[in-house]
N, C-alpha and C positions, 0 to 999 in steps of 0.2 A: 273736536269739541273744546270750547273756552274752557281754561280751570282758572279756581280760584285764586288771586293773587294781590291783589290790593286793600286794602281796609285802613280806612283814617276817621274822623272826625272832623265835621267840618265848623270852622273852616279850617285850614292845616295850615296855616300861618296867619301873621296879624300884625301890629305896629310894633316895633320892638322897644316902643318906650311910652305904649298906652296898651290899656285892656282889652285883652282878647273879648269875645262875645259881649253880655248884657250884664253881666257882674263879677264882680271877684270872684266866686266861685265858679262860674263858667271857664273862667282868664286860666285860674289853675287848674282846673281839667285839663281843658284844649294844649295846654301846653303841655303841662305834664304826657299827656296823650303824643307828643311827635315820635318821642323813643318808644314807647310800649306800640304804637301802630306799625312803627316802620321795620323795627325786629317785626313782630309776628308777621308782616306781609311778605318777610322775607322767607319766614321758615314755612310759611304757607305756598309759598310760590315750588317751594321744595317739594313737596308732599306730592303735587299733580293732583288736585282735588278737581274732578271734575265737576261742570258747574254750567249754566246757563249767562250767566253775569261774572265777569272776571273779578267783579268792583262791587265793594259792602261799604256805603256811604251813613254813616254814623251823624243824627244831629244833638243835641244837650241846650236842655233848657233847666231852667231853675223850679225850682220845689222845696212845698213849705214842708218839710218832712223830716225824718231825722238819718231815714238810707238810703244808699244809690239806686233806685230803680231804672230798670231797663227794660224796653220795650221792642219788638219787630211788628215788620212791615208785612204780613202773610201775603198780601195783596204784589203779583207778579208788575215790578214798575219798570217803566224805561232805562232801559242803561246799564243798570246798579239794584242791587238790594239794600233793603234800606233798614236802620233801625234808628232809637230812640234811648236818650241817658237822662234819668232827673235826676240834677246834681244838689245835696241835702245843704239846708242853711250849715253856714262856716267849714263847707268841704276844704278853705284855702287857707285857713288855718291849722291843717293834719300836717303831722312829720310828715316828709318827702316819701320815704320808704312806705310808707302807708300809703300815700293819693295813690303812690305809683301801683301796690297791690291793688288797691279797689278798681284803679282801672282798667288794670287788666284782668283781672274776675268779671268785670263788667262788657268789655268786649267781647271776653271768653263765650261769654253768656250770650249775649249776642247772636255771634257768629256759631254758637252750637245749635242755638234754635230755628236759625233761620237754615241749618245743616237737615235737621231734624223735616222742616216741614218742606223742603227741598231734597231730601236725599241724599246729601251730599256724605262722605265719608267724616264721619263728629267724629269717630278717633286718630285719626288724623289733625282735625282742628285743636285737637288736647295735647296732642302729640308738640305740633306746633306750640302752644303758649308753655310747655312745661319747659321745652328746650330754652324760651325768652328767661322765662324765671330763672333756668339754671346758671344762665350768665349774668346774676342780677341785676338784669334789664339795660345791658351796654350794648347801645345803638353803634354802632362804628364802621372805620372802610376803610384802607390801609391799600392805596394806588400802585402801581408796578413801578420798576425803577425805571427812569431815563437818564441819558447818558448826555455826559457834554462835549459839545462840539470837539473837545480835543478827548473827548474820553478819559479823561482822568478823573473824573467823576461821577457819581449818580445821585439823584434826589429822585424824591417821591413826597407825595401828598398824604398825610392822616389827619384824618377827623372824625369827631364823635358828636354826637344829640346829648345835650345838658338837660336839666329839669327847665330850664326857661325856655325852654322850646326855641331854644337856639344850638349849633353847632361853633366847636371848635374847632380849627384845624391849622394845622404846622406845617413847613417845610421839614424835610428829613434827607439827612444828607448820607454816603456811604462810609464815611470818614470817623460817624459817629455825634459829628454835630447836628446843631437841629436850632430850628429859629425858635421865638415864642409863639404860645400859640394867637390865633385873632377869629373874631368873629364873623360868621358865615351864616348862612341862610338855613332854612327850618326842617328841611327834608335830606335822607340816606341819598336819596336821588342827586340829591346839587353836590353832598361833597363826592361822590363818584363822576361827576357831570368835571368837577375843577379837578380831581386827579387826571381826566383823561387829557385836559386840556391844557394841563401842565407844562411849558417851556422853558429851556433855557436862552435867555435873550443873547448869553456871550458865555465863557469859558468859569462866568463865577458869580452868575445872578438869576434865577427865576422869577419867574409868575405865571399864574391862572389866570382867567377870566372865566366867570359865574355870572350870567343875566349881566347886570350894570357895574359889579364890582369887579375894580383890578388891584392888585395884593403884589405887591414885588417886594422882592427882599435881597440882600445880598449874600456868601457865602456865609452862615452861621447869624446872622440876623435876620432881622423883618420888618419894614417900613411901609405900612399901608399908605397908601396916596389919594385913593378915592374907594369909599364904604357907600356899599346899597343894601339896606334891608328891605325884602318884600313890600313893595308900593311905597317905601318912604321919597321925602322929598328929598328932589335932584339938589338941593341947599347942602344937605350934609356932607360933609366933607373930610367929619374923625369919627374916628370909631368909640363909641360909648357902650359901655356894656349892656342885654338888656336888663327890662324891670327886672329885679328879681322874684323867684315865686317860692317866698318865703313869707306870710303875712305874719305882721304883727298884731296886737290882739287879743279878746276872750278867746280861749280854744274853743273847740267844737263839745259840745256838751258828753257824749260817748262817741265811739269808733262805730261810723255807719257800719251796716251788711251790704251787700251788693242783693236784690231779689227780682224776680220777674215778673212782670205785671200780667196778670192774666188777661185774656184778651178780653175787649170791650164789647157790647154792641155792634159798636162802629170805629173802625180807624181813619181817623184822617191825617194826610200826611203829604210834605210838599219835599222841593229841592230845588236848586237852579243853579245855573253856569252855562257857558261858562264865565267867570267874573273881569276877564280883562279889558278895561276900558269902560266897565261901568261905572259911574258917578258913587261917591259914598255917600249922600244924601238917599238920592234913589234907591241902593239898596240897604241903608240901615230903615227906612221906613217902609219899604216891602219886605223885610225880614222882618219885622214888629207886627206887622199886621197879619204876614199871614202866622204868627205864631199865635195872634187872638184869632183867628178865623180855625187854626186845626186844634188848638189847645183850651179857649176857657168854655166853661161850661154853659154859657148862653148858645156858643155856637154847637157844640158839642149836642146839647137837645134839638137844637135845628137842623144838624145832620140826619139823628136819631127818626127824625119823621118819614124820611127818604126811605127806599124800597133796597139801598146795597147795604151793604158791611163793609166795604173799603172806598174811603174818597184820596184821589191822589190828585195832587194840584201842583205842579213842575212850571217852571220857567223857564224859555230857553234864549238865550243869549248870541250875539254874533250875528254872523251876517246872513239873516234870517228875515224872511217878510214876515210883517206882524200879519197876527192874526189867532183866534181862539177857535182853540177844536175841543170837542166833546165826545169822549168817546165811551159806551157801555159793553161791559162782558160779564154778562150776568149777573154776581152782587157787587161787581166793582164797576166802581165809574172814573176816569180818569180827564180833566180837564187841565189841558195844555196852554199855557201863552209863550208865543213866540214875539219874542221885543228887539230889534234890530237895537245893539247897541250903539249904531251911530246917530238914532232916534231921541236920546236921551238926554234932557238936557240937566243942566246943573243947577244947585242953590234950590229956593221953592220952588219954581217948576218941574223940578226931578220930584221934590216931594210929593207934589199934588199929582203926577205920572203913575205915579208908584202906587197911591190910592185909587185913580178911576181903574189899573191894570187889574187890582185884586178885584174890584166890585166889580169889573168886566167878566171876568172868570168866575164870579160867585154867582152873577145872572144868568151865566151860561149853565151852571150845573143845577140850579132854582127855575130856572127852564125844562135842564132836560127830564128832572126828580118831579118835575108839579107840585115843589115846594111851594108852603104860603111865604111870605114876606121875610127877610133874615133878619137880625136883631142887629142893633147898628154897629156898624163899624166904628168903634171910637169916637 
């Protein structure tokens, strides 16, 4: 049987010198979120929590509010289990050590409920986040040694998840020395991915290679030569640190709670990937829409007429025939689009793609419900 072991927010990375999600306070979630997700999936993965979905896919939108509220997905989705964070006006203005509590009380939260209405071992899941808190919240990976060609030396890789939802990480040498550190991509996964990949080119130089980035250094220093940050343009060619997620600013008027939203009516709720090779036109306006389609309260009553309690609306990605399926089990209804990414074009036509694809899928469940007419799309 699958156990649990993954849990992020999506998306789990972003431009490293533009805003994550739809606002500042999204930006500093989502980031703040790389170290609090990637410790806990770790000491989750530990636990052996059995589970039906290996994978708790977390999304965050904004709210006019003053606490973090969080949300699940009761409704059994494809894949992943799913939840939901409304992040309160000026969350990106709180000390660091604060966002970083609230999000992890907010995951905790999360991932305990969806334990609860799942079965799953919840002390375990507690067990898990109290061990993240006790190392206060050091994301990190510390590579085995390799040896060089004449053996008279060893180096290794260490790197750690910063608040900017980025990583550092060094050369480490046996001798004691050690280069500066540079910057690396967003997940515990890539700096263990460049520890393993770790060489020595000759008797007194390394480098890694991580996706597009190569990092060589010499004994006791470091000379990046070519920087990739997740989807950035192949132009870049020095390393700039990223945004940082310190805003400046009125603070946030009191210190949110983290609470649970008690369940609706009706849940509606989407996801999609996978993202490689999708156009960012296309999907930053199929992520806006369908977030008016499962979130404002025009739509929200026009689910409400429907005969389920859970609408789940997924997009799937890759090299996939298009096509919309519709499928009922009982009070949930799940409607699929499948979009061949190489379908998709760029600029306005990825925009206008991206609207007939949601109102494709919102006729198909307005079909299957004998819904009257939906209130407009934008």
């Amino acid at each position: 049987m699958p156990t649990l072991k993954t849990v992020f927010i999506w998306p789990p990375t972003g431009f490293a010198h533009e805003q994550w999600g739809d606002s500042p306070e999204q930006d500093s979630l989502l980031r703040t979120s790389r170290r609090v997700c990637d410790s806990f999936s770790v000491e989750l993965a530990a636990e052996n929590i059995a589970a039906n979905r290996s994978e708790v896919r977390m999304f965050v939108f904004d709210f006019d509010g003053n606490d973090l509220e969080v949300a699940v997905i009761e409704q059994e989705t494809q894949g992943f289990e799913c939840g939901h964070l409304f992040v309160p006006r000026g969350f990106h203005t709180l000390p660091a050590d604060v966002r970083t509590s609230l999000v992890a009380d907010g995951v905790e939260m999360i991932v305990s409920r969806l334990g609860e209405v799942r079965g799953w071992d919840v002390a375990a899941i507690h067990r898990s986040m109290d061990r993240v808190r006790s190392t206060g919240y050091t994301c990190a990976h510390t590579s085995l040694w390799k040896s060089s060609p004449d053996r008279s030396l060893r180096a290794r890789l260490s790197g750690r998840l910063l608040d900017d939802g980025y990583a550092r990480v060094r050369f480490e040498f046996s001798d004691g020395s050690e280069t500066q550190e540079f910057v690396a991509n967003s997940t515990l996964k890539s700096i263990t991915r460049m520890g393993k990949e770790l060489r020595w080119s000759d008797n007194t130089a390394v480098s890694t290679t991580e996706q597009m980035s190569i990092y060589t250094g010499g004994h006791g220093s470091s000379t990046v030569r070519e920087s990739w940050f997740d989807f950035a343009p192949a132009s870049w060619t020095t390393v700039r640190p990223p945004r940082p997620n310190n805003a400046q600013g009125a603070p946030a008027a009191s210190i949110p709670r983290v609470s649970l939203r008690e369940r609706p009516s009706v849940t509606v709720g989407s996801g999609m990937g996978p993202m490689n090779g999708v156009p960012r036109g296309y999907a930053r306006e199929l992520d806006q829409l369908i977030d008016a389609v499962c979130e404002s309260e025009a739509w929200l009553e026009w689910w409400r007429i429907g005969s389920v309690r859970d609408v789940f609306l997924p997009v799937s990605f890759g090299d996939v025939t298009e096509k919309v399926i519709a499928r009922r089990h009982g009070e949930s209804l799940t409607v699929t689009l499948y979009r061949p990414t190489a379908s998709i074009p760029r600029g306005k036509a990825g925009v206008a793609l991206a609207r007939a694809d949601i109102l494709a899928m919102v006729d198909r469940a307005q079909e299957r419900l004998s819904l009257p007419a939906h209130p407009p799309l934008r």
